[in-house]
matplotlib code that plots the C-alpha trace (Angstrom):
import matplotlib.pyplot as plt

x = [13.3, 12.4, 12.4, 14.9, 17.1, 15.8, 16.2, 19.9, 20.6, 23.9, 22.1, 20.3, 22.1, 22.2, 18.4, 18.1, 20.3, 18.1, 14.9, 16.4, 17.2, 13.9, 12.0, 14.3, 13.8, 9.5, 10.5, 12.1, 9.7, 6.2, 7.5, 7.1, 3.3, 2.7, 4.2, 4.9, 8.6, 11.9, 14.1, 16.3, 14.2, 13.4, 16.8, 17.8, 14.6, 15.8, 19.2, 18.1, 15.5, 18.3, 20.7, 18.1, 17.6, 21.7, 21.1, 19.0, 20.8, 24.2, 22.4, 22.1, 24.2, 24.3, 24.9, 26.2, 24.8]
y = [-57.4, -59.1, -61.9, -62.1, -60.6, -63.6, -66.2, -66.9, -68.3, -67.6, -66.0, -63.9, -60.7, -61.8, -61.6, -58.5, -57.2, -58.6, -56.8, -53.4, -53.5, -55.1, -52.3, -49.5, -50.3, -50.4, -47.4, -45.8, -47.4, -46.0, -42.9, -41.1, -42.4, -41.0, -37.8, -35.3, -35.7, -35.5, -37.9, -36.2, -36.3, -39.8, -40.4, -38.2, -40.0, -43.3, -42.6, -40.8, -43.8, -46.5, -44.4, -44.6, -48.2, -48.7, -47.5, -49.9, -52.9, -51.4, -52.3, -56.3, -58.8, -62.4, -64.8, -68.2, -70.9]
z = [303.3, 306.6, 305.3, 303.6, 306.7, 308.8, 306.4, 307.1, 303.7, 301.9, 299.0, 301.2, 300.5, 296.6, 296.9, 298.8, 295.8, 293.5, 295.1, 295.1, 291.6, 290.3, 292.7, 291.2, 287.8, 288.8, 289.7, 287.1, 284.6, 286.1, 287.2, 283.5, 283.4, 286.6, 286.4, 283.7, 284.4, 281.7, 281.3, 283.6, 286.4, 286.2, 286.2, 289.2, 291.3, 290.4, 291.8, 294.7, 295.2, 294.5, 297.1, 299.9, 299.1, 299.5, 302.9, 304.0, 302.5, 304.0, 307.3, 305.9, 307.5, 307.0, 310.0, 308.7, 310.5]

ax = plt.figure().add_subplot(projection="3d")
ax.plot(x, y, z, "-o")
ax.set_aspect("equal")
plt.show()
């Protein structure tokens, strides 16, 4: 996320979208291999793990040089 956050680009919060929906669907995906968790509870940790991610980006801002 560093780099995208330093990379001043107009498509630089696009991409930061981008990574926290390919890293929540990782997520979502490996989580019932790992664990012996429902269906439920690999969708609660997903949005709980998605949520925490929204916090991060809501820190994002793009500079336009």
């Amino acid at each position: 996320m560093y780099r995208l956050n330093v990379s001043h680009s107009k498509f630089a919060f696009r991409d930061a979208v981008i990574v926290l929906i390919a890293f929540t669907v990782l997520f979502a995906g490996v989580m019932p291999f790992i664990t012996k968790a429902g269906r439920n509870e690999v969708f609660a940790a997903s949005a709980a793990y998605s949520a925490v991610l929204v916090v991060f980006i809501s820190n994002f801002s793009v500079t336009d040089k």
